[in-house]
N, C-alpha and C positions, 0 to 999 in steps of 0.2 A: 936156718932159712931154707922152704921147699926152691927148687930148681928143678927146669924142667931144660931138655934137650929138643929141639927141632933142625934137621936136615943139619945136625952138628955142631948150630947153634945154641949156647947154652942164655937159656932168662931165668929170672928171679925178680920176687915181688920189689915194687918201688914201696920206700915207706920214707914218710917225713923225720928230718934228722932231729928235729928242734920241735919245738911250740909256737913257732912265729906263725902269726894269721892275721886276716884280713876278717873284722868281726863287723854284720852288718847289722845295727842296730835299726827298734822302728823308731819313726821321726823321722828318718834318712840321714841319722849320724851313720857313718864307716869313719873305723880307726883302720890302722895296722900296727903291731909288735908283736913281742913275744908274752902270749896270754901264761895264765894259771888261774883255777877256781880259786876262790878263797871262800870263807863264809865271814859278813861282815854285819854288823849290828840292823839291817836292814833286810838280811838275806843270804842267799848263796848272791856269790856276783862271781866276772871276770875281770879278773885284773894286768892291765894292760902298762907294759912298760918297753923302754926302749920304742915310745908312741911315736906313730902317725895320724895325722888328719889327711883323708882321703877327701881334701875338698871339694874339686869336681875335676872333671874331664869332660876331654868334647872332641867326639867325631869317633871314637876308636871301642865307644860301650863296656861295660863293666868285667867282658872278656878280656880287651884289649887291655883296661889297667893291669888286671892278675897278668898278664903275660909279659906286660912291657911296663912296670910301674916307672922307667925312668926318659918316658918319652916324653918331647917338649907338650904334650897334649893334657899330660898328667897334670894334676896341684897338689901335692904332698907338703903337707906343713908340720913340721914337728911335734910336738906337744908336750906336755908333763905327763906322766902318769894316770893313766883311766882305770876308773873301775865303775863296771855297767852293771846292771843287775842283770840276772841272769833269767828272767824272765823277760826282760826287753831284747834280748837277742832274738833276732831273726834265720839268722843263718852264719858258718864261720868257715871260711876259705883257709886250708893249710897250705901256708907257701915259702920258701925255701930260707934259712935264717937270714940271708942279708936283703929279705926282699927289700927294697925303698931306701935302702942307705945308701 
């Protein structure tokens, strides 16, 4: 890993420990787990396990969930196992392995 020194201070790049993410599909489904591609009789997809349902939130915006998923504003609802295709993803937030548990 590069590392760099300032006024003594030593930094090094952040990198995600895991695969857990916040995947926003279109339709305005968002899950959260821990993804992986698979390729499945319909396609490449992502497969989403150890699931959340990012049902809504209110007042704190789609920032405020990634940063605080366990504030009373949140609706995190568990789920089984998802697999989205991978052309329906819209975009996918890497966030820290226990985000939402």
């Amino acid at each position: 890993m590069n590392k760099i020194v300032i006024d003594g201070i030593e930094y090094a790049p952040v990198k995600a420990a895991g695969n857990r993410a916040v995947v926003v599909v279109n339709s305005g489904w968002i899950f959260a787990g821990d993804t992986e591609q698979v390729d499945t009789v319909v396609g490449k997809s992502i497969r989403i396990t150890r699931a959340l349902h990012v049902f809504k939130w209110t007042e704190i915006g789609f920032a405020g969930v990634i940063a605080s998923p366990k504030d009373k504003r949140v609706d995190l609802r568990p789920c089984d196992p998802v697999e989205v295709p991978l052309a329906s993803v819209i975009f996918i937030v890497p966030v820290s392995e226990t985000w939402g548990l």
